[in-house]
N, CA, C and O of each residue as an XYZ file, in Angstrom:
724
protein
N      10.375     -3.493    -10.400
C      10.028     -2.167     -9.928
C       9.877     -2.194     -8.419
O       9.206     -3.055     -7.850
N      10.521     -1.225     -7.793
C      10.166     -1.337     -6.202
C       9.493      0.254     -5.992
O       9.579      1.270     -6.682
N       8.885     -0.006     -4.883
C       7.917      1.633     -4.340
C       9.456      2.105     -3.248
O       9.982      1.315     -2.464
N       9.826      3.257     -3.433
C      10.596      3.889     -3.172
C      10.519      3.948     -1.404
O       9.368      3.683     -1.056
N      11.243      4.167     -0.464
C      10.590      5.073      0.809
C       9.924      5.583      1.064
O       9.109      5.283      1.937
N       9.956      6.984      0.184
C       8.945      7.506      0.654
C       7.958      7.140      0.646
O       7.334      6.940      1.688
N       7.408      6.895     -0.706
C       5.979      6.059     -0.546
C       5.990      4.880      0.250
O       4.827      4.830      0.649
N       6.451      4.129      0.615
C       5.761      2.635      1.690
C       6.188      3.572      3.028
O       5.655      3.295      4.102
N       7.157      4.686      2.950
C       6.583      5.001      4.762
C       5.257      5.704      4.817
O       4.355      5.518      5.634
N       5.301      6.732      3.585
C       3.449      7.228      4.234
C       2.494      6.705      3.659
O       1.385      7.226      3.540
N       2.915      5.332      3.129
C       1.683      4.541      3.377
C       1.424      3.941      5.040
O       0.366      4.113      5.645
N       2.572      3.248      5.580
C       2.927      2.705      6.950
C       2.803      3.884      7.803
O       2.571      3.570      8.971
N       2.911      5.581      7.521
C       2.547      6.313      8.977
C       1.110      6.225      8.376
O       0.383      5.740      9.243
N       0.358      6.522      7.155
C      -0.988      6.531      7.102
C      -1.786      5.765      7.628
O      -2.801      6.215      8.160
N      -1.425      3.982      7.594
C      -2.089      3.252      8.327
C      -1.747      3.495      9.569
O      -2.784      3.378     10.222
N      -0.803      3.791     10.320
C      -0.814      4.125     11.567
C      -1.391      4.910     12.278
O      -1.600      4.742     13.480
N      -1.749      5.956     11.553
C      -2.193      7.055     12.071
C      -3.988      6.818     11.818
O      -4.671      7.031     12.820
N      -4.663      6.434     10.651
C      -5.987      5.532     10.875
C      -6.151      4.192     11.592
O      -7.112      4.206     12.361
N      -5.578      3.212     11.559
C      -5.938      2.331     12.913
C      -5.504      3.102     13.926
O      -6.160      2.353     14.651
N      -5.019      3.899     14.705
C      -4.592      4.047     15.998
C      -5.468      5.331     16.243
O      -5.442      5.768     17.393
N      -6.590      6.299     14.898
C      -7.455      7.159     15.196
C      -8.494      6.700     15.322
O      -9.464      7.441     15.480
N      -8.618      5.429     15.296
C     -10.015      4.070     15.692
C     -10.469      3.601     16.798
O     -11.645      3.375     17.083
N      -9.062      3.376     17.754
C      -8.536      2.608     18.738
C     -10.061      3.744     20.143
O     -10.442      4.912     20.063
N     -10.412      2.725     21.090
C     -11.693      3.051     22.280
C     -10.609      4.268     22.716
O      -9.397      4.178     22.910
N     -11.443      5.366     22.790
C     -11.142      6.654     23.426
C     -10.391      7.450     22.510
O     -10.487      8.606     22.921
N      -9.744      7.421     21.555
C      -9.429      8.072     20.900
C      -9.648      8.797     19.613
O      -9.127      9.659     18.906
N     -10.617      8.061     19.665
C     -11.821      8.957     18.322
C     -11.712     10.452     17.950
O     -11.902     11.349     18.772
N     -11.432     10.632     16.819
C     -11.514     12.397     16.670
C      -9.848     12.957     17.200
O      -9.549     14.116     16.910
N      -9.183     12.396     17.697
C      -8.077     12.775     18.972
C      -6.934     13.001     17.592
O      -6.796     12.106     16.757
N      -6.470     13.798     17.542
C      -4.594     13.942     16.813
C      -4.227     12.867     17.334
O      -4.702     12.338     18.340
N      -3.279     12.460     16.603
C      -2.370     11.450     16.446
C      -0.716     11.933     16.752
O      -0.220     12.290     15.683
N       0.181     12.036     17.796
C       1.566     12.413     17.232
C       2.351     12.069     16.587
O       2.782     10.943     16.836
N       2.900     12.754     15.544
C       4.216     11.992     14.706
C       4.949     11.600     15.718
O       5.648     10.638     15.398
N       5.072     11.903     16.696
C       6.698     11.122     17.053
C       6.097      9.637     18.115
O       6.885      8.788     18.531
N       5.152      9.616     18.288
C       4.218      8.252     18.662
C       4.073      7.005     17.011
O       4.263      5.797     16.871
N       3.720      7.939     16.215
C       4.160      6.931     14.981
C       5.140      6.487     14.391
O       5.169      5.400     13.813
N       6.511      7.682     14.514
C       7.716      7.601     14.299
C       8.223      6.293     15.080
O       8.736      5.303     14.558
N       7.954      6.513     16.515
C       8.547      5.255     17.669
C       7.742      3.960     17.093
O       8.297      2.862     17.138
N       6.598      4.075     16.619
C       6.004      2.503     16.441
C       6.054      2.245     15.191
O       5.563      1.156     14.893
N       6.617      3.071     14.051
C       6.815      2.482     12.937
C       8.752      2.421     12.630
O       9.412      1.893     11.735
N       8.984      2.904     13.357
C      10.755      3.050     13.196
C      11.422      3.599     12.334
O      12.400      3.186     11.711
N      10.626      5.014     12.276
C      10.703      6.093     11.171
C      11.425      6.926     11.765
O      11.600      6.835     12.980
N      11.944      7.831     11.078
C      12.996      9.133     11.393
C      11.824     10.285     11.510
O      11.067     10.672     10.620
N      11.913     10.740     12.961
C      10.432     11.478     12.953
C      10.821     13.130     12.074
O       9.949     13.911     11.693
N      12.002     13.297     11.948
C      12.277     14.071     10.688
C      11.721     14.311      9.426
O      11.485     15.321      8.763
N      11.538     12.775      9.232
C      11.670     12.162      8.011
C       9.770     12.378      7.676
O       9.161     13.001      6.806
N       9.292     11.468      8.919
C       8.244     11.950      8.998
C       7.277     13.341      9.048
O       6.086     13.650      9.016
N       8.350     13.842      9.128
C       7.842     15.686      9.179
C       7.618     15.949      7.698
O       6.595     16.443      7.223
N       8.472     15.642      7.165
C       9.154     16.090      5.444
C       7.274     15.604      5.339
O       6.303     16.288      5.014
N       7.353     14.506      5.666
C       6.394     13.476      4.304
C       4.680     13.826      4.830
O       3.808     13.678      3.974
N       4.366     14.173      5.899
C       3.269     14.613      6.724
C       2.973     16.103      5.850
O       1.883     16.318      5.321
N       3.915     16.900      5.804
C       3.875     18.088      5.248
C       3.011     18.319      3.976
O       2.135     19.176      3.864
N       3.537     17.092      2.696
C       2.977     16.636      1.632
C       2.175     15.994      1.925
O       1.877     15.599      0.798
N       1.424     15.448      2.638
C       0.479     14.916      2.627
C      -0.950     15.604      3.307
O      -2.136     15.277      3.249
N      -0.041     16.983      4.133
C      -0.983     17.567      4.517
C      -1.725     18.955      3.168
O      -2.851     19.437      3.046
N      -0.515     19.151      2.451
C      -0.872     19.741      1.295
C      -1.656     19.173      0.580
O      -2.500     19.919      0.083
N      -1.732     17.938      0.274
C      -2.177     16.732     -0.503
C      -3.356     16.799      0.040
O      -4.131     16.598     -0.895
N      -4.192     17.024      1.366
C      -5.641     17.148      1.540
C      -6.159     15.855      2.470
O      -7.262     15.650      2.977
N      -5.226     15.255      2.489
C      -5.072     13.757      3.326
C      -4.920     14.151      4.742
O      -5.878     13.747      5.400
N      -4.128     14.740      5.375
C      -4.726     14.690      6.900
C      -4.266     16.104      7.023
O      -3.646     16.833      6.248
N      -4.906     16.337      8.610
C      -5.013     17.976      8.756
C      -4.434     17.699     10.015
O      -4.479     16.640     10.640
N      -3.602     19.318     10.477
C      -2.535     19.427     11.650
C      -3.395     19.755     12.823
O      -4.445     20.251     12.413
N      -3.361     19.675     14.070
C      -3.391     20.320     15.257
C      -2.536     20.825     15.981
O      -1.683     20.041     16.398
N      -2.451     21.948     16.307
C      -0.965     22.170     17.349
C      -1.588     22.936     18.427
O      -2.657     23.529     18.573
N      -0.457     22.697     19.190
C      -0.425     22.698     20.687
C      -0.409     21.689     21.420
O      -0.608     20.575     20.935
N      -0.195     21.850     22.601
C      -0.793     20.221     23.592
C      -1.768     19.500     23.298
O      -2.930     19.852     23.500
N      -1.353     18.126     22.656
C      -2.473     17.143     22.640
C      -2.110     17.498     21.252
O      -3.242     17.511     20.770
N      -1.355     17.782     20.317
C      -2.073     18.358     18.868
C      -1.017     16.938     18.293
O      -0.176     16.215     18.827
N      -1.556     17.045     17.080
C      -1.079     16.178     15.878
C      -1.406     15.915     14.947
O      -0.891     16.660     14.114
N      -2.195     15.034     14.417
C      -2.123     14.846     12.660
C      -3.621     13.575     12.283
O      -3.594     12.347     12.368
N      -4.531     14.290     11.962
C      -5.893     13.152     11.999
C      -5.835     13.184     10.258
O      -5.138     13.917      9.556
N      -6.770     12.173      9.850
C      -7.138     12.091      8.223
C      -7.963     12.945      8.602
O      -8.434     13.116      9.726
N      -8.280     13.909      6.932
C      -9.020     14.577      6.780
C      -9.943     13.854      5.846
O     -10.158     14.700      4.978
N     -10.535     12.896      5.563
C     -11.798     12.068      5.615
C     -11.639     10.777      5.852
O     -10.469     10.537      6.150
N     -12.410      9.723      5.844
C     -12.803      8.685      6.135
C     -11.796      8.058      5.699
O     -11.234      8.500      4.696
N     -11.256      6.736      6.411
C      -9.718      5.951      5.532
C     -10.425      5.196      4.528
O      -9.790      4.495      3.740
N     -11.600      5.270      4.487
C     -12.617      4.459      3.067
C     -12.472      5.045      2.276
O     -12.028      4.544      1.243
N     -12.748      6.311      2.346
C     -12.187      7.474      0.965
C     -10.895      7.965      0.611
O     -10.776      8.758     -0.324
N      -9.594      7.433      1.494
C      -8.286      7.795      1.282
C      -7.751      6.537      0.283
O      -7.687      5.489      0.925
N      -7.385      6.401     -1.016
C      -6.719      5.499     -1.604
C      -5.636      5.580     -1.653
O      -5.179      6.723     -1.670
N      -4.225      3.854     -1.725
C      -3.263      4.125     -1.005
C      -2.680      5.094     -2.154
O      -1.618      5.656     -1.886
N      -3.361      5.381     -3.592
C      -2.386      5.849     -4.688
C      -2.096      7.438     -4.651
O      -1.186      8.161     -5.056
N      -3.384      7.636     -3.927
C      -3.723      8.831     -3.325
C      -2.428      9.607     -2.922
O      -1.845     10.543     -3.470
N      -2.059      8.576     -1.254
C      -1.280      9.223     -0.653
C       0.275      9.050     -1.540
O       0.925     10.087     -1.677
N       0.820      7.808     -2.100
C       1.946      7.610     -2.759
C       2.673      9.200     -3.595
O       3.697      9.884     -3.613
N       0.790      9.085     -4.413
C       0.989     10.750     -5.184
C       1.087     11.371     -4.367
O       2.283     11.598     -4.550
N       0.869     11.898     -3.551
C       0.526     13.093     -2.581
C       2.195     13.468     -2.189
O       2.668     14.595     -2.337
N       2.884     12.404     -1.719
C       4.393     12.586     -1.294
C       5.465     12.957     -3.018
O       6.642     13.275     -3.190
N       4.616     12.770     -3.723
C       5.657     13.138     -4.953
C       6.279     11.475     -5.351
O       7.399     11.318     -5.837
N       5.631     10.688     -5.141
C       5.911      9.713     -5.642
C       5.500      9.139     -6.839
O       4.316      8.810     -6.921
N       6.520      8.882     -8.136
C       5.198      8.030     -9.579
C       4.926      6.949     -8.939
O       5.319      6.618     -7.820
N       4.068      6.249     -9.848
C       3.864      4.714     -9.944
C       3.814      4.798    -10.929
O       2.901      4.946    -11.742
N       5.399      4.663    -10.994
C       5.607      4.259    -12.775
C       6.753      3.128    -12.767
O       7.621      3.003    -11.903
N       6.528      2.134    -14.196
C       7.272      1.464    -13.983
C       8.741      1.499    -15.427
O       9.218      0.512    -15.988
N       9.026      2.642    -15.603
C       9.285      2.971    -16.882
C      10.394      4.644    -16.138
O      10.098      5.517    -15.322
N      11.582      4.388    -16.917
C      11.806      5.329    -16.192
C      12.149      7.104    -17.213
O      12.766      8.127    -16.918
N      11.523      6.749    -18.187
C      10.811      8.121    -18.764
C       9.273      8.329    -18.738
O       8.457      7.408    -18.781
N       8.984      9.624    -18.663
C       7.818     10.301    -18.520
C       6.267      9.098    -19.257
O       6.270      8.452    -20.304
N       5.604      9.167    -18.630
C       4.519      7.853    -18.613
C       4.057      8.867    -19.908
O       4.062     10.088    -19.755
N       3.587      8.121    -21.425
C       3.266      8.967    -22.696
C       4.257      9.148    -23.904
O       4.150      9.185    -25.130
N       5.700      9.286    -22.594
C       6.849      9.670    -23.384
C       7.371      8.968    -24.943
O       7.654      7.773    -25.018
N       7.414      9.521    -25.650
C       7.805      8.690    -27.273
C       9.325      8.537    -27.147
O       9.736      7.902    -28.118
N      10.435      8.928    -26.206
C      11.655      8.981    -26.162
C      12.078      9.090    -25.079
O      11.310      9.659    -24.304
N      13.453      8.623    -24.494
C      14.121      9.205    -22.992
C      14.102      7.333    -22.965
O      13.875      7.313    -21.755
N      14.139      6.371    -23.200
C      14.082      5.138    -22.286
C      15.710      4.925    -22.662
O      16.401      4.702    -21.669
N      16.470      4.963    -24.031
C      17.588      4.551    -24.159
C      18.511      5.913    -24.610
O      18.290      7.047    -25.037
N      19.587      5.144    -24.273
C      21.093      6.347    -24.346
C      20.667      7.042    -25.447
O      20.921      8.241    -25.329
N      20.132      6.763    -26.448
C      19.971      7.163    -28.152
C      18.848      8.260    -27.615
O      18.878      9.398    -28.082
N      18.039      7.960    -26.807
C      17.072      9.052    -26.556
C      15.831      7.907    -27.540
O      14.678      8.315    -27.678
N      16.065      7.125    -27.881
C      14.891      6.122    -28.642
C      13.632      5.605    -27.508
O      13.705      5.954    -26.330
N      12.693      4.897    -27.924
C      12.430      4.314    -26.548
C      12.491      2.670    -27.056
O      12.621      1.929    -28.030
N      12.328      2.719    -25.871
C      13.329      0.787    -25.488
C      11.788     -0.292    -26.337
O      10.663      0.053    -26.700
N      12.499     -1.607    -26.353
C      11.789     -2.118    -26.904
C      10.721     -2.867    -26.520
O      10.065     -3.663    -27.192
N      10.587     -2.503    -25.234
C       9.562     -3.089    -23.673
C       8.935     -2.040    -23.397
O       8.066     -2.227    -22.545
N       9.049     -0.629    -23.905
C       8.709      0.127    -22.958
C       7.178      0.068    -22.882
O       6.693      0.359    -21.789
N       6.463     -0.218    -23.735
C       5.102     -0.202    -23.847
C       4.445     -1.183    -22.402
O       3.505     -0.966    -21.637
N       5.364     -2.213    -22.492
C       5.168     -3.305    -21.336
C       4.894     -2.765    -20.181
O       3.773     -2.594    -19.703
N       6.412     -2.358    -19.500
C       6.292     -0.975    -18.529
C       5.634     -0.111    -18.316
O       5.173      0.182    -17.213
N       5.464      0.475    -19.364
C       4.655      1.345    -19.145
C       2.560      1.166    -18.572
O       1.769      1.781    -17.857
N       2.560     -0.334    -19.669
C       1.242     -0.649    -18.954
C       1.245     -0.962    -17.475
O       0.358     -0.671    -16.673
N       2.597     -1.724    -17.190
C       2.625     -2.278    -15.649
C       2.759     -1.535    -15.085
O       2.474     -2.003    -13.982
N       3.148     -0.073    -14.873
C       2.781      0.805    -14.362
C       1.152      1.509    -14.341
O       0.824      2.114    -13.321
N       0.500      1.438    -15.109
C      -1.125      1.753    -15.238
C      -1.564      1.039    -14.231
O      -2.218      1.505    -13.298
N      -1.030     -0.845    -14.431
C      -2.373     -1.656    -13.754
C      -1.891     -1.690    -12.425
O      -2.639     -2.243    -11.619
N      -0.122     -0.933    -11.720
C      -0.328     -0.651    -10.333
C      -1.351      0.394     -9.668
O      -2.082      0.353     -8.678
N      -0.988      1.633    -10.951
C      -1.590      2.232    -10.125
C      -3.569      2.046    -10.233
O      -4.306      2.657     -9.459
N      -3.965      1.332    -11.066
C      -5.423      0.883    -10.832
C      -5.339      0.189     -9.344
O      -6.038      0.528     -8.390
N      -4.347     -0.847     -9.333
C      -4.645     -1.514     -8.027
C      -4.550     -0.666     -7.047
O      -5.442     -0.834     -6.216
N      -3.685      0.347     -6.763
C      -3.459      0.970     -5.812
C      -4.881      1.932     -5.549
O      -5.656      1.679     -4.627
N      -5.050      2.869     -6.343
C      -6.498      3.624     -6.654
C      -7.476      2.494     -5.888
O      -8.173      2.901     -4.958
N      -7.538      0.988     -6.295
C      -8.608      0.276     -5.774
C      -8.683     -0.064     -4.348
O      -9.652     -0.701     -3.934
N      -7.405      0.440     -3.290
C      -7.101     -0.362     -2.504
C      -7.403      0.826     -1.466
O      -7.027      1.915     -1.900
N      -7.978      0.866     -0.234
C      -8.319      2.315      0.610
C      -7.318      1.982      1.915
O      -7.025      0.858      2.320
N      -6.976      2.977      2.336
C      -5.951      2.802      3.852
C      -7.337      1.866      4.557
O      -6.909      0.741      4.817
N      -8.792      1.988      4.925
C      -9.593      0.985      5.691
C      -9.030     -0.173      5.170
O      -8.549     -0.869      6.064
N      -8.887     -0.728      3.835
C      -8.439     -1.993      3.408
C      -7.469     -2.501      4.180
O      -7.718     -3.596      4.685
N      -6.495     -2.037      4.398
C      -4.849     -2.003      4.617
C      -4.833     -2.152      6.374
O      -4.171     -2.928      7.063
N      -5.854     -1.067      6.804
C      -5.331     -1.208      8.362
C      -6.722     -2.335      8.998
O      -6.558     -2.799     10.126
N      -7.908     -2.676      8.290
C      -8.960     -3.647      8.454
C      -8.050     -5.134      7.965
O      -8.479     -6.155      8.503
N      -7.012     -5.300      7.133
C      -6.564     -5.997      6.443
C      -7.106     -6.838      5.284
O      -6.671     -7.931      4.920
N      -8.122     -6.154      4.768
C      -9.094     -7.033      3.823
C      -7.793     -6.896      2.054
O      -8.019     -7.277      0.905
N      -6.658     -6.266      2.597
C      -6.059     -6.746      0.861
C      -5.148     -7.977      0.882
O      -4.784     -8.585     -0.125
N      -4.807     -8.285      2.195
C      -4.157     -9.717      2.382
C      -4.500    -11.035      1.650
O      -5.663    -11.435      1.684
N      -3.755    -11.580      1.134
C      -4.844    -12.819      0.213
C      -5.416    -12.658     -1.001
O      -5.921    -13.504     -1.740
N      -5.254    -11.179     -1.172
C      -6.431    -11.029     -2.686
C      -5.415    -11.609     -3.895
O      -5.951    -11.978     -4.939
N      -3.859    -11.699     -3.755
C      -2.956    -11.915     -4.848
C      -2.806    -13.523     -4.635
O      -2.598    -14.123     -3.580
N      -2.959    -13.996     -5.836
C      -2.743    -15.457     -5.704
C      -1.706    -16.063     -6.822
O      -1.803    -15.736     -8.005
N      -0.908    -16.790     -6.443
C       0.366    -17.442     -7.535
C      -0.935    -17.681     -8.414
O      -2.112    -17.831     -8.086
N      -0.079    -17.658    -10.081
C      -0.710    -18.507    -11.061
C      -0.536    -19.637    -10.903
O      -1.273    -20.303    -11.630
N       0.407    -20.484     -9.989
C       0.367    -22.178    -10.037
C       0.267    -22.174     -8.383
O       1.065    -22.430     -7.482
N      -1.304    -21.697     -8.448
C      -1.734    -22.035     -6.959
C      -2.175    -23.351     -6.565
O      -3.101    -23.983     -7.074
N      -1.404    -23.720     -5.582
C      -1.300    -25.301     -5.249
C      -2.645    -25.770     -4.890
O      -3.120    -26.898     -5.024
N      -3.232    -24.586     -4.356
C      -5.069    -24.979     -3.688
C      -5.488    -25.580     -5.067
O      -5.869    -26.747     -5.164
N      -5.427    -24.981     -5.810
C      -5.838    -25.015     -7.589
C      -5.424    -26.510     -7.774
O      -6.223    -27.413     -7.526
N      -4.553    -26.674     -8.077
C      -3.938    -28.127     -8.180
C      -4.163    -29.328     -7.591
O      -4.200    -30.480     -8.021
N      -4.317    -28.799     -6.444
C      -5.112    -30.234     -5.517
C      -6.499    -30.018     -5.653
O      -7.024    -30.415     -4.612
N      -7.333    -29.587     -6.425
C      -8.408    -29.437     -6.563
C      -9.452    -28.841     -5.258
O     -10.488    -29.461     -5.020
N      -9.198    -27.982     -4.698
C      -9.910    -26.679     -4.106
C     -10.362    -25.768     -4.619
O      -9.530    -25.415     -5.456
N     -11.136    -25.177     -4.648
C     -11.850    -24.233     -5.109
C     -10.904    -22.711     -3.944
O     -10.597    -22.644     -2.754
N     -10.742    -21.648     -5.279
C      -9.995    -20.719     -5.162
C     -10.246    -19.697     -4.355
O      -9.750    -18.641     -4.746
N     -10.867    -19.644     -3.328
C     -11.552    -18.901     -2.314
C     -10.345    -18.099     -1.254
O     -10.697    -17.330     -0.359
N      -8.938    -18.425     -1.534
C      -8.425    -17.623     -0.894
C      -8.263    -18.283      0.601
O      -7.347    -17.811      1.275
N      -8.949    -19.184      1.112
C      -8.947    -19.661      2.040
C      -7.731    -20.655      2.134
O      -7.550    -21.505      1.261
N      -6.664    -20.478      3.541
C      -5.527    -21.266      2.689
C      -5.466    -22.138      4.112
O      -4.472    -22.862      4.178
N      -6.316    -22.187      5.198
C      -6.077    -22.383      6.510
C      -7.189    -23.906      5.423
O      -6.605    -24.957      5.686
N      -8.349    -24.199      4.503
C      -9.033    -25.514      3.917
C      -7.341    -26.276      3.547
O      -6.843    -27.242      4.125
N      -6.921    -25.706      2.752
C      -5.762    -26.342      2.026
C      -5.161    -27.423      2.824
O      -4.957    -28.626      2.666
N      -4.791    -25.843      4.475
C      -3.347    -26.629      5.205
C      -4.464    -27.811      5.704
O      -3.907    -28.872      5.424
N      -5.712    -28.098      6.279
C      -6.181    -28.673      6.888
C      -6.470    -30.170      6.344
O      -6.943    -31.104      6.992
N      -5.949    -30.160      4.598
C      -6.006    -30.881      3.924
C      -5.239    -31.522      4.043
O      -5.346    -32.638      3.535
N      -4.162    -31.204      4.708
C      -3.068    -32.218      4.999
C      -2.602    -33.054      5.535
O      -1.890    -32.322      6.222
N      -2.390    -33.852      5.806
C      -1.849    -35.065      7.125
C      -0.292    -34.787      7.200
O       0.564    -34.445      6.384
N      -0.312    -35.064      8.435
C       1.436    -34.522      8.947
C       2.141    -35.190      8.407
O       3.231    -34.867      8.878
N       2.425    -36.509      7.178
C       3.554    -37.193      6.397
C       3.282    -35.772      5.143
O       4.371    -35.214      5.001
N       2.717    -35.420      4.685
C       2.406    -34.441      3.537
C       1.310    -35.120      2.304
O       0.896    -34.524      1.310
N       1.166    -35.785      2.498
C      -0.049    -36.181      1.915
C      -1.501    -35.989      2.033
O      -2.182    -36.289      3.014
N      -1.885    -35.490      1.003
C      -3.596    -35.015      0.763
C      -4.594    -35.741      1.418
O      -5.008    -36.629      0.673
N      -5.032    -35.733      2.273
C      -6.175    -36.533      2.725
C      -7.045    -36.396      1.613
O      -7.564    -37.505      1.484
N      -7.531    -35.546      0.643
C      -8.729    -35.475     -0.128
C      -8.403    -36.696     -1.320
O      -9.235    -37.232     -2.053
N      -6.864    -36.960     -1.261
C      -6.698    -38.293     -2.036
C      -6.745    -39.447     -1.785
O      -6.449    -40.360     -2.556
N      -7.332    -39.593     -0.062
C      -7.240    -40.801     -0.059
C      -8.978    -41.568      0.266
O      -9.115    -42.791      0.311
């Protein structure tokens, strides 16, 4: 399953537009699309379309005139990224009939023999997403939270803390574990 454009760009202008409404002196200040467009390498078009829905969506509010542009309309602690994904008309679904649907997955109009699968892996994105706030994203506190099931820290016997700078430090430059010797 991949997240479409639209959704990972207004997730990427959303964080842009909350870290850069953070930044000394600019507190409270609009943000311009075409200042986010240039630093995210968006089609500030494109960005118009998706700002629009998101301003319907209740997520950020317009200013116009000189100086005007585009602030969140609450806290990026209270904006979740699933929030905005929905907001642009995006599912998070991983199933490509209606999430509930008893039919539509195969040519027969039957549904497929996974679909139940899909269909959950679509639920537990969008829980993660719901769990995850644009502060997360532009503070960077969701970096690290996903860990392989054959996490090597695990294996060499570290304790799973996410910390991966203990691991590398575990190492001696031939590649061998110092904690083994």
């Amino acid at each position: 399953m991949r997240l479409s454009t639209k959704g990972r760009y207004a997730v990427m202008a959303m964080a842009d537009l909350a870290g850069n409404a953070v930044l000394p002196g600019s507190e409270g200040r609009p943000v311009a699309l075409a200042d986010i467009a240039a630093r995210q390498d968006i089609s500030l078009s494109y960005l118009e379309q998706l700002f629009a829905k998101l301003r319907r969506g209740g997520l950020v509010s317009s200013v116009r005139g000189p100086g005007g542009g585009y602030r969140l309309s609450r806290p990026a602690g209270e904006v979740r990224i699933a929030d905005i994904i929905m907001a642009v008309d995006e599912p998070i679904a991983a199933t490509r009939c209606k999430t509930g649907s008893t039919k539509g997955c195969t040519k027969s109009g039957a549904r497929c023999v996974t679909h139940d699968l899909w269909e959950e892996l679509g639920q537990q994105i969008h829980v993660f997403l719901s769990s995850v706030s644009l502060a997360d994203v532009v503070e960077r506190r969701v970096l690290g939270r996903a860990r392989p099931c054959n996490d090597i820290g695990n294996d060499a016997g570290f304790a799973d803390d996410g910390n991966a700078a203990d691991f590398e430090s575990s190492i001696s430059a031939n590649g061998k574990s110092v904690a083994a010797e």
